[in-house]
C-alpha positions as CSV (number, residue, x, y, z in Angstrom):
1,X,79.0,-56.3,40.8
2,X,79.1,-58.9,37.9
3,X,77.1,-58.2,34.8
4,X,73.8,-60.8,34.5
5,X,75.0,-63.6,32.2
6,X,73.4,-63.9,28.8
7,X,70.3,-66.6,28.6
8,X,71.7,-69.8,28.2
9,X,71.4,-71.2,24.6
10,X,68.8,-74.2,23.5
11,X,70.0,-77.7,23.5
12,X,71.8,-78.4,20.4
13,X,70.0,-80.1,17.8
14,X,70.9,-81.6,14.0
15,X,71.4,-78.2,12.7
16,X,75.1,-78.6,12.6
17,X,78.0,-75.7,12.1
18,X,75.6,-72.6,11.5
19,X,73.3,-73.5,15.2
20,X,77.2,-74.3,16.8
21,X,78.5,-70.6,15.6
22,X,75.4,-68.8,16.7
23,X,75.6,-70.3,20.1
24,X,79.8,-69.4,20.3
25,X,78.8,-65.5,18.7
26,X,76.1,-65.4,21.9
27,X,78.5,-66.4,24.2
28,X,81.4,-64.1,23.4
29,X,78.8,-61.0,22.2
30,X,76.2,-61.2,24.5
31,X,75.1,-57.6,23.7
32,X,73.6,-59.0,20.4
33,X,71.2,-61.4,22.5
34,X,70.4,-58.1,24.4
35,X,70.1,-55.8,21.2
36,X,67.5,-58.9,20.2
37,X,65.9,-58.8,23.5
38,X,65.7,-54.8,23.6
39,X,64.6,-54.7,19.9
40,X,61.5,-57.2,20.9
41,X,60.1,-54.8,23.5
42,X,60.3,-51.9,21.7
43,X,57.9,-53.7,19.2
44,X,56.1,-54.4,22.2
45,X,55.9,-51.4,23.8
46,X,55.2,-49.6,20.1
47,X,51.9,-51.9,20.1
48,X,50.9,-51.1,23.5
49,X,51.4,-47.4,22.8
50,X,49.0,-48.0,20.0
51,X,46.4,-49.9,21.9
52,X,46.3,-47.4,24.7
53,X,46.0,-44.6,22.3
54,X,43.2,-46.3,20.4
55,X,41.3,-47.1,23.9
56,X,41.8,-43.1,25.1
57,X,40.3,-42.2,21.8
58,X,37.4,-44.6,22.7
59,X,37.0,-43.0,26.0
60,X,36.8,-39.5,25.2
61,X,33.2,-37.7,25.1
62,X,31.9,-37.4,21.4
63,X,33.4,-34.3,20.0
64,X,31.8,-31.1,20.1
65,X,29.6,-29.8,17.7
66,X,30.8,-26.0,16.5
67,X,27.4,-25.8,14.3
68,X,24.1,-25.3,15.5
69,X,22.7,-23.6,18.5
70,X,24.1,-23.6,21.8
71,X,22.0,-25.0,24.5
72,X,22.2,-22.9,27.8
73,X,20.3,-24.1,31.0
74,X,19.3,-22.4,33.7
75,X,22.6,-23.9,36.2
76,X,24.8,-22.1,33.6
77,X,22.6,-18.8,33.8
78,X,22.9,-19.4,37.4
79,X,26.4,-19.6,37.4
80,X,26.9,-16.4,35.4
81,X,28.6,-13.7,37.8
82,X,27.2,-10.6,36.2
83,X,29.6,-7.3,36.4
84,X,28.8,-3.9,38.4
85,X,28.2,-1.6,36.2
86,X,28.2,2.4,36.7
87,X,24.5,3.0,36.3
88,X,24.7,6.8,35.5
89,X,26.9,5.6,32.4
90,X,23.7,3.6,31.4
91,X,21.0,6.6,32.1
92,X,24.0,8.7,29.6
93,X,23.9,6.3,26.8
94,X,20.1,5.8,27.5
95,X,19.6,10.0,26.8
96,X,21.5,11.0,24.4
């Protein structure tokens, strides 16, 4: 399979001998157009990483208070499984 070919330079303009070697370095290293091309969406992708993160932030529930009381309701006493318990280990503890 043949490698894609680099993008094809811009027309050339009045900018003389430095524009004429940048297009000749492009066409015989065209890993340096991809290194620039690479190197641009990895800035992207940093920003989007950073605009996600900020939007997940902004989407999560307020953060929970560790102060204060605790507010139970009755669904959450309702949905308490209580354990068996021996109850002649209660009437012991309850007597002596």
């Amino acid at each position: 399979m043949d490698q894609p070919s680099p993008p094809l330079p811009p027309p050339r303009s009045e900018n003389g001998p430095a524009q004429s070697f940048q297009v000749v370095k492009d066409t015989i290293f065209p890993s340096q157009v991809y290194l620039k091309e690479l190197n641009t969406f990895r800035e992207k992708l940093e920003k989007l990483e950073s605009e996600f993160s900020k939007l997940q932030g902004a989407l999560q529930a307020p953060p929970v208070k560790k102060d204060g009381p605790v507010h139970i309701t009755l669904k959450d006493l309702l949905n308490v499984k209580l354990k068996k318990t021996n109850s002649s280990l209660r009437m012991d503890k309850g007597v002596s």
